[in-house]
N, C-alpha and C positions, 0 to 999 in steps of 0.2 A: 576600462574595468569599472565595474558598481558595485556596492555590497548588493546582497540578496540577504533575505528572511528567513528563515526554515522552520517553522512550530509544528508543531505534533500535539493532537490530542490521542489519546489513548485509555480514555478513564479519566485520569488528569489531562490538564492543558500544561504546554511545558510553552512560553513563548518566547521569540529568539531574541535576546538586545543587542549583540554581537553581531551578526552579519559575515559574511562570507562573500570576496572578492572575487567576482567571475566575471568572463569576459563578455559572453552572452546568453541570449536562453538557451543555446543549445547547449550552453554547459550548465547552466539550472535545470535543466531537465535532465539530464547525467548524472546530475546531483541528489536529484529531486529521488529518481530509481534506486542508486546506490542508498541512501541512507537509509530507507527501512531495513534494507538488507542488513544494514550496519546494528540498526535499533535489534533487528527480531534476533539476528546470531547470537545476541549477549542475554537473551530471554530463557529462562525453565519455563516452556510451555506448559504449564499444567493447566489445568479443567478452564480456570476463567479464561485463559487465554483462549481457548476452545470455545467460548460463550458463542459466538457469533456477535460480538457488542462491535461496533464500526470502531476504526479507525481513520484517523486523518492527517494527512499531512498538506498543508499549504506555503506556499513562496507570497513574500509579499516585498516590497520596495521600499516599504518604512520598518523600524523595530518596532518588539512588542506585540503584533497583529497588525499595528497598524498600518495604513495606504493602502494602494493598489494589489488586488491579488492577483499574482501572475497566472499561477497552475496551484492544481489542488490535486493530490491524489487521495481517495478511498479505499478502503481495503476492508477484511472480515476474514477470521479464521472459524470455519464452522467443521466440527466434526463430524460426520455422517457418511454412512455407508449404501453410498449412491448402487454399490453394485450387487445388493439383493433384490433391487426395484426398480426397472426401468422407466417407471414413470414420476420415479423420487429425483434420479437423474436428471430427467427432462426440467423438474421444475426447478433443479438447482444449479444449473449450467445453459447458457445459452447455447440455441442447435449447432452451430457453428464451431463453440468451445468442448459442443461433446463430441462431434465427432472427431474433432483431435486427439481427445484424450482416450475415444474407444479406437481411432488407426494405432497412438500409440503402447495400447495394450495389447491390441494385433500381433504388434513387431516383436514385445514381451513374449510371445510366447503364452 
């Protein structure tokens, strides 16, 4: 087992001095996914949240930010209503990502 890192910017930078014992990346990466979940459930999404302003979360092998970055995820909450412009859609989802999400509006009904 090793500590990992886990900081979060968001607006603020929040970074980790604590560490979290896992056994390997694949469980840093398990980690890595669950905890925005964790961060955004406890969130009142109002308008700034909505900004489109990035997000990030990085693992790293020292505290504080420092050392090796392992994985970094990005993220972006943008509001917009992709489905009165298909060409608003195009530029805001990758072809690949949208046609997932128009099969899964398909099956909606």
């Amino acid at each position: 087992m090793a500590l990992y890192y886990f900081h979060l910017k968001d607006g603020a930078t929040l970074l980790d001095s604590e560490g979290c014992d896992l056994p390997d990346l694949a469980a840093v990466r398990r980690a890595a996914i669950a905890t925005p979940t964790e961060v955004l459930g406890g969130i009142k999404a109002g308008p700034a949240f909505w900004s489109g302003a990035p997000w990030k979360l990085w693992v790293t092998d020292r505290p504080n930010g420092a050392g090796a970055t392992l994985l970094t995820l990005q993220f972006a909450a943008i509001e917009a209503d992709v489905r009165a412009d298909d060409d608003k859609a195009g530029l805001l989802l990758a072809p690949d990502l949208h046609e997932i999400v128009a099969a899964a509006a398909d099956k909606r009904g």
